[in-house]
N, C-alpha and C positions, 0 to 999 in steps of 0.2 A: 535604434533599439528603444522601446517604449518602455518606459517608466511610472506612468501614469496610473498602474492598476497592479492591485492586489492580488497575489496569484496563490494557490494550491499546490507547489511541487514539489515539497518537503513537509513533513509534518512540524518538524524543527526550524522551518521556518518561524512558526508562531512559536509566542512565551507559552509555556504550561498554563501561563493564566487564561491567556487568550484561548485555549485551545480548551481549558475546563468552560467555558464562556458557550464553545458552540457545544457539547456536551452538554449542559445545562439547557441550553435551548433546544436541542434535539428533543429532551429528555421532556421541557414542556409542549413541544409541537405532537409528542408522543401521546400524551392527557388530554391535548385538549387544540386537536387537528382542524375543528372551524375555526377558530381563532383567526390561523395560517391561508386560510383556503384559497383567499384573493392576494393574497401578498405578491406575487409574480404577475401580476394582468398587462398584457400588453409587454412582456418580455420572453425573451428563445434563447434557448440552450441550447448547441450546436456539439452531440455525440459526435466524435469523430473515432471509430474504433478499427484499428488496423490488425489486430488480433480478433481472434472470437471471443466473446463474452457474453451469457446469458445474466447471473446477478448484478452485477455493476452496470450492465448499459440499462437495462432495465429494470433498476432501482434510482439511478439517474432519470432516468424519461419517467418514471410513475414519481419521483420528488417534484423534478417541476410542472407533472401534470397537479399534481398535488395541490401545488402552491398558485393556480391559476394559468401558467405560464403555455409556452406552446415549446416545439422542440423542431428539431430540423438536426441533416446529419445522416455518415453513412455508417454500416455495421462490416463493410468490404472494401476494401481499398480500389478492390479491381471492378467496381461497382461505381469508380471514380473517376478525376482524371490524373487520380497517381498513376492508373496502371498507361495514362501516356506518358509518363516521364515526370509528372510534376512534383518541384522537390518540395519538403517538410514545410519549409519559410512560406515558401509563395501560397500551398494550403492554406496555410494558417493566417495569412494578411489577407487571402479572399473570402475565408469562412468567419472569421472574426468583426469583418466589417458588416456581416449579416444579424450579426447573434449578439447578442448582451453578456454572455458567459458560454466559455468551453468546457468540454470536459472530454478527455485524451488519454485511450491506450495505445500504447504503441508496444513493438517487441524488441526495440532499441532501447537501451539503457543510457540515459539522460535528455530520452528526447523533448521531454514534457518541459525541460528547462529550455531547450531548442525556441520549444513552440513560445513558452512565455515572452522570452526574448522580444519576439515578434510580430506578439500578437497584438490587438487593439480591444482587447477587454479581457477580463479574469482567465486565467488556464488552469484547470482542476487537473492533475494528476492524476488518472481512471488507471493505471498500473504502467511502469517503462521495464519493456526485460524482469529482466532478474532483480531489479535493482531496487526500486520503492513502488509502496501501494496503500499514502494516506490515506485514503476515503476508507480502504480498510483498518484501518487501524484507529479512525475514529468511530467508526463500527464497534469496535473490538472494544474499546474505551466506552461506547454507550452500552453496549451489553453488559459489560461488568459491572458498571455503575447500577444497572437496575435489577443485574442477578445475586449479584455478593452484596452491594452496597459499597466498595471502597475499591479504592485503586491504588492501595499503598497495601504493606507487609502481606505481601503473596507472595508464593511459592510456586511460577508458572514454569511450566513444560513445556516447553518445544520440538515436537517429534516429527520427522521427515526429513526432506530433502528442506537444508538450513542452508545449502551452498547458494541453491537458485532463488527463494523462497521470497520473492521478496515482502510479500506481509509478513514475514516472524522479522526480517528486516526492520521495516518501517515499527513494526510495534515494541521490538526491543529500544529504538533511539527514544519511542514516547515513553515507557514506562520506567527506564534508569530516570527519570524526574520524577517520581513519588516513592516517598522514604520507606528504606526497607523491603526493598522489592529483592528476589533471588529466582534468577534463574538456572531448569537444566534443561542443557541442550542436548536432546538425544538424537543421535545421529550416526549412519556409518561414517568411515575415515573421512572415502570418498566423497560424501555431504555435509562434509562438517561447517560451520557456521564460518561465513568469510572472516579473515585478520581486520578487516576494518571496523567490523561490528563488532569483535572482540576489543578492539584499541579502547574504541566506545562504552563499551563494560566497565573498562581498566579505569578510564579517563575518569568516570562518576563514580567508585569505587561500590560497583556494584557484582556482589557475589555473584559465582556462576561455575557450574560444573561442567564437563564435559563427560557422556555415560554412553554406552553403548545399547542397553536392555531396558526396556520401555516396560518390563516385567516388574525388574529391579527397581524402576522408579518412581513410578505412579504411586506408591502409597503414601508419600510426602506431600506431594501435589494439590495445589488449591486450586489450580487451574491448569487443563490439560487441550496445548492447541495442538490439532494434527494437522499435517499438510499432506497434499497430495505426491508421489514421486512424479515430477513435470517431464513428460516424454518428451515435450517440444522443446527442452534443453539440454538433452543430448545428443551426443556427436554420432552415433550410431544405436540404433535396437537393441545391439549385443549389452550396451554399454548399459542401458537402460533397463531391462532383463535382469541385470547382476543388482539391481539394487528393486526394484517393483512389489517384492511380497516380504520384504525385511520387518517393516513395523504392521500389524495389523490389531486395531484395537478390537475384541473380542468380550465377550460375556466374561471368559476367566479373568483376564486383565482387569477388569474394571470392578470385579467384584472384589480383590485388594484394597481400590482405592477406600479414602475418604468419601463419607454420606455427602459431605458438602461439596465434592470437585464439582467443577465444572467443564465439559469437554467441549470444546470450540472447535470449529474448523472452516476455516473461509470459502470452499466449497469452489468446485466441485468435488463431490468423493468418487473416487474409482473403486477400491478395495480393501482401501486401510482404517474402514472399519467397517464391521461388519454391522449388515440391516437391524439384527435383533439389540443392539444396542441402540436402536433409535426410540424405544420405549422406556428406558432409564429415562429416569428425571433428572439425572444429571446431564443429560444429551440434551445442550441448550444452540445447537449449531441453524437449526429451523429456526429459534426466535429469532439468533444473531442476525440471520439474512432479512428477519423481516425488519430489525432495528434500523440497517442498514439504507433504509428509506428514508427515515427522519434523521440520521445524521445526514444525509446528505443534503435534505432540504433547509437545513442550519445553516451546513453550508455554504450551499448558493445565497442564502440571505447574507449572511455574512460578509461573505466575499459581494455582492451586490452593492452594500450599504458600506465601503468598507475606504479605508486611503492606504496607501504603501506604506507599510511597519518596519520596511527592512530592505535591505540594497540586493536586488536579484543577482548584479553580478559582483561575488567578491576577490575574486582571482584576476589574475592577469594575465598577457600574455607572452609566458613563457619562452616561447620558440621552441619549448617541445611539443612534440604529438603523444596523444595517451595510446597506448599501449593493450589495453582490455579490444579486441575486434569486436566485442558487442556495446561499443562503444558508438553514441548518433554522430561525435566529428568523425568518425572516422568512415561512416558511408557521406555524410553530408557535407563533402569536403571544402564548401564553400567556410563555413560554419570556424569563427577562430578558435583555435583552444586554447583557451581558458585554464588557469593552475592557480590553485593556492597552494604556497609554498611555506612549509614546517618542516625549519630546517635544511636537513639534505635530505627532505621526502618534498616530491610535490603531487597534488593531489590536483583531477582531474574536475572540472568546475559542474559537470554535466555529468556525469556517473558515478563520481567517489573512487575513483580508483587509485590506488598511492602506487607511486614507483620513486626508483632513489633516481636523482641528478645526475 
């Protein structure tokens, strides 16, 4: 297991400080983009996307084309030699010995920790499952930095599917570390925001409601993120169907709101809001995606020029198996699992899953 390099798979891996660090430097590569131009010369970023992705893989490959760099890498698995059997590790030790930096979607929730494990240079977290989606959420953090100006006593909304979600995930663990933050989560039953991400609320005693009517709550809102209802995380059509047209943000909706909100959304949109609100100026989801360039090429620098801050693995191993089936030890069965344990909870070291003893 390599230890040698600084990885991407939590956003919570880095301090607030570090993490305002590459935000700032996003925020300069944003002003003043020659600057950065040649910074990558003579180094490859190796996409490896097992999922589809149009924004993130191609905000990834235009960051280090950006920054001078060159890229290599597939957008299909079956376009690989996964689709012969080859498992997650052995990818990742022959494509890592190519590349200077990775960056990794997968539909497996904790694969990205999987991959760091093993890999022989930096692993960017490009989204796992349901689970985390830092690159988004330092997105999310450069956007509001240069739309509102501050990242502390907000009033953010989180509308959609909060079960699967994993950017309102990853952006609720970054923003309980700036003072006076309140979140509502708006959600059906059946969506509601996982127990673990709540504990995480509880834990930084950061407010937060739970609301049903996205009508009812938008006029408080300094920031409003919607998410998409994600078909590809459900068990059935039917299933998917019962929840697909519940929130849809609309002309009437937003004309409630605050002059100042901001409506975010990590994209893609399907229907949950509709076209003619893309002419409010409050509709800042188009800059988001273009911001999402230069946080990434922060990034990569960062993590390029960077040493280990922190111990990838902190768990042990337990002798139990985790229990979540969208879990990567549990197709990768090679793979040990890993627990930290609190208490008579122990928590799965590769997707966060809690289960009791």
């Amino acid at each position: 297991m390599n230890g040698k390099y600084e990885h991407m798979v939590d956003l919570s891996d880095f301090t607030p400080e570090r993490w305002n660090k590459v935000v700032d430097l996003a925020i300069d590569i944003y002003h003043h983009p020659d600057i950065y131009a040649g910074a990558c010369k003579n180094k490859i970023l190796a996409t490896l996307f097992y999922e589809p992705s149009t924004r993130t893989q191609m905000s990834f490959q235009t960051a280090m084309l950006r920054l001078g760099g060159s890229i290599i890498g597939f957008d299909n698995p079956q376009n690989s030699s996964v689709n012969k059997g080859e498992n997650l590790t052995d990818t990742i030790r022959i494509v890592s010995g190519y590349a200077d930096i990775l960056a990794m979607r997968h539909p497996l929730e904790g694969a990205a920790k999987a991959a760091a494990m093993y890999a022989d240079c930096p692993v960017i977290n490009a989204g796992d499952g349901g689970h985390l989606h830092p690159t988004q959420t330092l997105t999310d953090l450069v956007t509001m930095k240069c739309e509102i100006g501050r990242l502390d006593n907000l009033v953010i909304g989180l509308c959609g599917d909060l079960l699967n979600g994993r950017t309102v995930h990853s952006l609720v663990k970054a923003m309980v570390a700036y003072p006076n933050n309140r979140f509502v989560l708006i959600s059906t039953p059946e969506l509601a925001m996982p127990s673990y991400i709540k504990d995480i609320l509880d834990a930084n005693n950061c407010p937060y409601t739970e609301v049903y009517s996205l009508e009812e709550a938008i006029p408080e809102l300094d920031v409003l993120y919607m998410t998409r209802i994600q078909q590809e995380r459900f068990a059935s059509e039917e299933e998917y169907l019962s929840q697909k047209d519940v929130y849809v943000l609309d002309k009437a909706k937003i004309f409630k709101a605050k002059p100042t909100l901001k409506v975010m959304h990590p994209l893609p949109r399907i229907d949950e809001i509709e076209m003619d609100v893309d002419n409010d100026e409050r509709a800042i989801y188009f800059k988001q995606a273009k911001y999402g360039v230069f946080a990434r090429m922060a990034l990569i620098l960062t993590l390029l020029h960077s040493e280990p801050t922190y111990t990838l693995v902190k768990g042990q191993d337990t002798g139990y198996k985790c229990t979540n089936p969208r879990c990567i030890s549990n197709q990768e069965h090679y793979l040990t699992h890993y627990n930290v344990v609190e208490g008579d909870i122990q928590v799965c070291e590769y997707c966060d899953h809690h289960q009791l003893i």
